[in-house]
N, C-alpha and C positions, 0 to 999 in steps of 0.2 A: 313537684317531687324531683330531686336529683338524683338515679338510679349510679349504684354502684358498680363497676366491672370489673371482671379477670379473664383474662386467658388459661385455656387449660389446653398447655402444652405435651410433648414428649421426646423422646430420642428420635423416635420412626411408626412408621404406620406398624397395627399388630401389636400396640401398647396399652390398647384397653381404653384408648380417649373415650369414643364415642359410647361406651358402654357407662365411663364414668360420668359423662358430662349427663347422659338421659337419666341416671340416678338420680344426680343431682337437683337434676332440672327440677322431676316429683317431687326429690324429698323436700327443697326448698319451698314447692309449692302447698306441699300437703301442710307445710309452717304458715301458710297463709303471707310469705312473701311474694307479690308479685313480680314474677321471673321471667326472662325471658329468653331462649336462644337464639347465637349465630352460628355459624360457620365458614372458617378462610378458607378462600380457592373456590376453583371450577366444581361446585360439589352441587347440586338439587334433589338428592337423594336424603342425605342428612336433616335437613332443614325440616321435612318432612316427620324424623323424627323427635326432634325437637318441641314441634309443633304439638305431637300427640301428647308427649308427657309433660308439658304445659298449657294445652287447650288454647294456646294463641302463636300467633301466625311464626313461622322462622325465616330466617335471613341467610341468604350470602353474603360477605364481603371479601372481595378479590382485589388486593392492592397492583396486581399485572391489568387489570382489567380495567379497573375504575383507575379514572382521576383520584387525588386525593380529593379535593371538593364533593364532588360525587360518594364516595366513603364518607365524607363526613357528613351529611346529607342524611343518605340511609341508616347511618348509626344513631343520630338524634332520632331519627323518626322510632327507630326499635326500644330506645331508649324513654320516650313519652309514655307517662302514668306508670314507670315501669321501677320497680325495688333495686332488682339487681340484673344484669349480663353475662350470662356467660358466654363467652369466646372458643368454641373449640377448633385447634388447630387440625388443618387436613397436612398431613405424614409427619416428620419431624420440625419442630417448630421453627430450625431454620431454612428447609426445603425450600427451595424457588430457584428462577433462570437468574442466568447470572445477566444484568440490564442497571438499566441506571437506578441509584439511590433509592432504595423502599418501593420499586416498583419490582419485585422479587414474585410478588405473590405468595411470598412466607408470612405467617401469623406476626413471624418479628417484627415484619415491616408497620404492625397495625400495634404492637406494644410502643414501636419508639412513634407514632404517628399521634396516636391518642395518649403515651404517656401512661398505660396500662403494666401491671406487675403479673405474672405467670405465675399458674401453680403448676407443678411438672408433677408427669405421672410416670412412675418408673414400673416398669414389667422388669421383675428382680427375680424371675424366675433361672435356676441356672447361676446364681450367682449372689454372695454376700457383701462384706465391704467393699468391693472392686463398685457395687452401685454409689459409692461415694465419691470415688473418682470420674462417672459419668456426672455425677451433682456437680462436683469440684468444677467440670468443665461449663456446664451450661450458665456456672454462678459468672465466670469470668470470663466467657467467649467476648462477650459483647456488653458493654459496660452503660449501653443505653437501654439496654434489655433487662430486667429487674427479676430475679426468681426470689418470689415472697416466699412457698411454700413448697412440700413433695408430699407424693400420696405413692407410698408403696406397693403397688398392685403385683397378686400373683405370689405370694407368698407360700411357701410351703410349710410354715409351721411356729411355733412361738420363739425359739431359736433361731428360725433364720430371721422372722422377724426385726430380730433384739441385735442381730450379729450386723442388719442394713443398715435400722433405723441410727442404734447408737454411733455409726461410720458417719453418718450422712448429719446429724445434731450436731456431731464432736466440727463438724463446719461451719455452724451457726445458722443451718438451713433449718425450719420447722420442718418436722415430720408430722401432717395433720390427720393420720390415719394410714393404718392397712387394711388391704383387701384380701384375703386366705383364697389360695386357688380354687376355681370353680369351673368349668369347662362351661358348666348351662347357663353359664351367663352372658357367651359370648352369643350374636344377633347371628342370623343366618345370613347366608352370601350365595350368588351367584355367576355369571360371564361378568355383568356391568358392575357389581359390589354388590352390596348389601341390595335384603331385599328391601321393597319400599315398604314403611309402615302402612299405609291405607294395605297391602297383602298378608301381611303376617295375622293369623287367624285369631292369636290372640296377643296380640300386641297390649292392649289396656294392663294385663297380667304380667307378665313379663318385665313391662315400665315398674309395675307395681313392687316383683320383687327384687328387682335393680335397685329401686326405691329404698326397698329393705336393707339390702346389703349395705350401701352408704350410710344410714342413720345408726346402723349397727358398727360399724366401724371405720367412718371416718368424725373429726368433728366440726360440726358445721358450723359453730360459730365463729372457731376460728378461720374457717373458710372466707365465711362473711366477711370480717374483718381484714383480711387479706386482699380484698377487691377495693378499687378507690374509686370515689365520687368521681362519675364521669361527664365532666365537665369541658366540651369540645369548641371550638368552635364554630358559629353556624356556617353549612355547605351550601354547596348549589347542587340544579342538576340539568345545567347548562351539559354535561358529557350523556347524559341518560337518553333509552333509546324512546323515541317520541310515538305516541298510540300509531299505528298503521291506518287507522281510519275511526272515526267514530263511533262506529257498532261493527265489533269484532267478532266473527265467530270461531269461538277456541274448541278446537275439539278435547276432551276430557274423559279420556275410560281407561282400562289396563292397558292398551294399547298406545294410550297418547298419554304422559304424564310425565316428561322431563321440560318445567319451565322454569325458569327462576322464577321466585319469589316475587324480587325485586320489580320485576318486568310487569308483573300484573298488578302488583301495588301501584307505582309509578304511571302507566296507563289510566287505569281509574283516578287518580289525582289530578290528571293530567284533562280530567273530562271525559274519557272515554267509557262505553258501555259495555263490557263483556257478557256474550250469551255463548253458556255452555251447549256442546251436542256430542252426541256419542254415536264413531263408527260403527262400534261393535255392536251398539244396538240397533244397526243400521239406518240413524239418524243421517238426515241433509244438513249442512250448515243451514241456516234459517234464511231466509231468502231476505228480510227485512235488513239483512246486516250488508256493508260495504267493503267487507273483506274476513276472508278466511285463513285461519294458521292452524296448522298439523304442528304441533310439538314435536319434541323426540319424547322417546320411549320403547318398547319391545311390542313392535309388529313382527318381529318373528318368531314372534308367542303364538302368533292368533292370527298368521295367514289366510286360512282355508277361510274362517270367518271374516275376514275383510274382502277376503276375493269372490264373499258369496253376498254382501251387501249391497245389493242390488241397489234400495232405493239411498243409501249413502253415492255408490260412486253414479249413479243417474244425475242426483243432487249438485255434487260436486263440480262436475263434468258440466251442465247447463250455468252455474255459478260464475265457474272460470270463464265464462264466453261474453260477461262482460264485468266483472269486478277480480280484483286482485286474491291470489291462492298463493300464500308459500306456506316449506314445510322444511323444518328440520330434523337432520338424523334422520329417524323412523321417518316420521314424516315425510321427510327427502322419498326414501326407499316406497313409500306408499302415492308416490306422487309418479313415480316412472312407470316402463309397463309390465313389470314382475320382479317378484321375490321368490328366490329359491330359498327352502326351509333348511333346515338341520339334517334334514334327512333325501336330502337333494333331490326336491318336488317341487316343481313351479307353480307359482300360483300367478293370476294374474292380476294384477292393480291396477293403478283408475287409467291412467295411460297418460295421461296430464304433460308428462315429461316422457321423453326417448328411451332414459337410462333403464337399465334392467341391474339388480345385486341380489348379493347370496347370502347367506348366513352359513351354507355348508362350504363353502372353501373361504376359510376366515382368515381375518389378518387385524390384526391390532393397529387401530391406528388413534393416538394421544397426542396430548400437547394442546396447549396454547396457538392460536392463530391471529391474525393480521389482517384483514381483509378489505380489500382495496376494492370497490363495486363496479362493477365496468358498464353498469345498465342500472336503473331507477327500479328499487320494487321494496316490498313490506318494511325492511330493516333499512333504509334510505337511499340516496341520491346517488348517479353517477357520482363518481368519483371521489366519493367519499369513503373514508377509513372506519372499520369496524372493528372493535376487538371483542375476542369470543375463542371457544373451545369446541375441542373434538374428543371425543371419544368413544368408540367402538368398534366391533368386528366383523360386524358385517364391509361386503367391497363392492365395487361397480366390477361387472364382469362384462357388459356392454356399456360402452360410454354414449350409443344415440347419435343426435345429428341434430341436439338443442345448440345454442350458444350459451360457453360459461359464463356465469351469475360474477366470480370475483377473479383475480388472482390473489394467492394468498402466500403470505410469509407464517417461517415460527414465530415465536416470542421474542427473538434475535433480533427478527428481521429478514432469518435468511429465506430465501425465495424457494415455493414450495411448487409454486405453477396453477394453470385453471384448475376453477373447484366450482361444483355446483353448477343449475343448467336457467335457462329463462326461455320461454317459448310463449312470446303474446304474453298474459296478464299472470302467467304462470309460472314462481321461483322455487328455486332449492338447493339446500345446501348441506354438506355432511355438520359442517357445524355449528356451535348453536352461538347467535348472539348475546354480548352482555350489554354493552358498552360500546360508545360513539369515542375512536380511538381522541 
């Protein structure tokens, strides 16, 4: 079976993508196509829901991150026994650092890469034929970038409708539906973005009447037919990161649950055996396994409860004294020896690592990173290059008396300085790995 794909682009984040594409997802599946989602960029949040309103697994693809071979690689695999693809872009579809040639980390890099055609979603709220002139642009920015279709979302009525669509036609662009303003349509949000589907209490409902909205007003066949047989050629994953050990133990609960996809597909392919456990439930990592990873996720949800998990940090703590513990993000923060909450309350953590960080005196910190390994541990070798992201707000407010784990560059290259700690068989790091740079 050769599965069909598109991109579903936009101007900018706040345009309705991800709300359109989990419509899509259902409605296409409730046709009894089998569908399946991705998502460009640093995102493990999305993929998630994806996943719900298609019943099978979701993907990242980051053209900053990944190799192209590695991209094409995981795109074949998402692709097998699969109908159609859809692609949704993270913020506007041509977003990314500015670096060499398609390694942007924009959606566009993955239309000229795979030869893939956009459907743009335009949020026309605020505004009539002038959304023809935003069309006008994206039809001609980039002449390797293909816009098949537009889907006018946010619509305030059957006049503005009629005043977008016939602007944006009279260009030779299909108009293959609108969306009439909705507020309850959009997905709830919090510090990190959206919430994750596995929390939304009723997420199955919600997909359901997103679902609705699309088959009610956009048209799906021509959608269909706007996506082209994706036909790549075969990857490697010669750049992909290699299992950390044999039998891995992944921590897994509201607390732990920022991984890529990718990472635990690829692992298991790769031979390895993932055994889930849960801090929160104050589960040990399983003693039969030869190495432990803390994901990211929001431990500054659920401090008081990780700092009361006796026979988890008992576990842990006897674990590290002779097989390998790293932890990302959260993770990171649950590996050092306190977390201050939101409400400026220390709690204490497993002690694993020196660092102490806050969640009540925040600071943003994003981007793409570089990471140069200056010590041997879960995510590879001295002196080996990793590419990988960061993002959040929690800070270190004691940096300890470990040695750093990397020095790390942006996207760029430009030099960011030590990051992350290593003490004995014990790593961590604020950001989270994708890719073997």
């Amino acid at each position: 079976m050769t599965a069909r794909a598109l991109i579903i682009g936009a101007p900018r984040s706040g345009s309705g993508k991800t709300s359109v594409t989990i419509g899509l997802l259902r409605a296409f599946q409730r046709r009894g196509v089998k569908v399946r989602g991705i998502k460009t960029g640093p995102d493990y949040i999305d993929p998630g829901f994806h996943q719900a309103a298609t019943r099978l697994p979701g993907l990242n693809l980051d053209s900053w991150a990944m190799a192209p071979d590695l991209l094409r690689h995981l795109a074949r695999e998402q692709a097998e026994d699969a109908e159609l693809l859809l692609i949704e872009s993270a913020m506007g579809l041509f977003d990314g650092i500015v670096t060499e040639p398609n390694r942007s980390g924009a959606a566009s890099d993955l239309a000229r890469l795979f030869g893939l055609p956009v459907l743009l979603v335009l949020d026309v709220s605020g505004q009539s034929q002038t959304a023809a002139a935003i069309a006008c642009g994206f039809m001609h920015y980039d002449a390797q970038v293909k816009i098949a279709a537009c889907i006018l979302n946010r619509t305030g009525s059957e006049r503005h409708k009629k005043l977008s669509g016939d602007a944006i036609e009279a260009l030779g662009l299909p108009v293959v539906g609108t969306i009439l303003r909705d507020p309850t349509l959009t997905l709830p949000e919090r510090h990190l973005g959206l919430v994750q589907a596995s929390e939304h209490p009723e997420m199955d409902a919600h997909i359901d009447r997103l679902a609705d909205v699309m088959e009610q007003s956009l048209d799906l066949d021509a959608i269909f037919e706007a996506a082209k047989p994706f036909d790549i050629p075969t990857g490697s994953t010669e750049r992909a990161l290699p299992p950390p050990g044999q039998r891995i133990a992944l921590a897994e609960d509201a607390a732990f649950t920022f991984l890529y996809p990718h990472i635990k597909r690829e692992w298991r392919a790769m031979g390895a055996d993932i055994v889930s456990f849960s801090p929160l439930a104050d589960e040990a990592p399983p003693a039969d396994c030869d190495i432990c990873w803390l994901p990211g996720g929001y431990p500054e949800l659920h401090p008081g409860r990780l700092a009361a998990a006796e026979n988890f940090i008992a576990g842990i703590r006897t674990f590290a004294q002779t097989r390998p513990v790293h932890g990302e993000c959260g993770g990171y923060m649950v590996l050092g020896e306190a977390l201050e909450d939101a409400d400026g309350v220390t709690h204490a953590m497993t002690g694993l690592l020196s660092h102490s960080t806050s969640f009540a005196k925040r600071k943003m910190n994003l981007g793409y990173r570089q990471a140069s390994l200056l010590d041997a541990c879960a995510i590879g070798t001295a002196g080996e290059m990793i590419r990988g992201h960061e993002f959040h707000y929690a800070r270190v407010i004691d940096a300890g008396s470990d040695q750093p784990l990397a020095m790390i560059a942006d996207g760029r290259g430009v030099e960011i300085g030590p990051s992350g700690a290593k003490r004995g068989h014990v790593s961590g790091t604020f950001f989270h790995a994708i890719a073997r740079a």
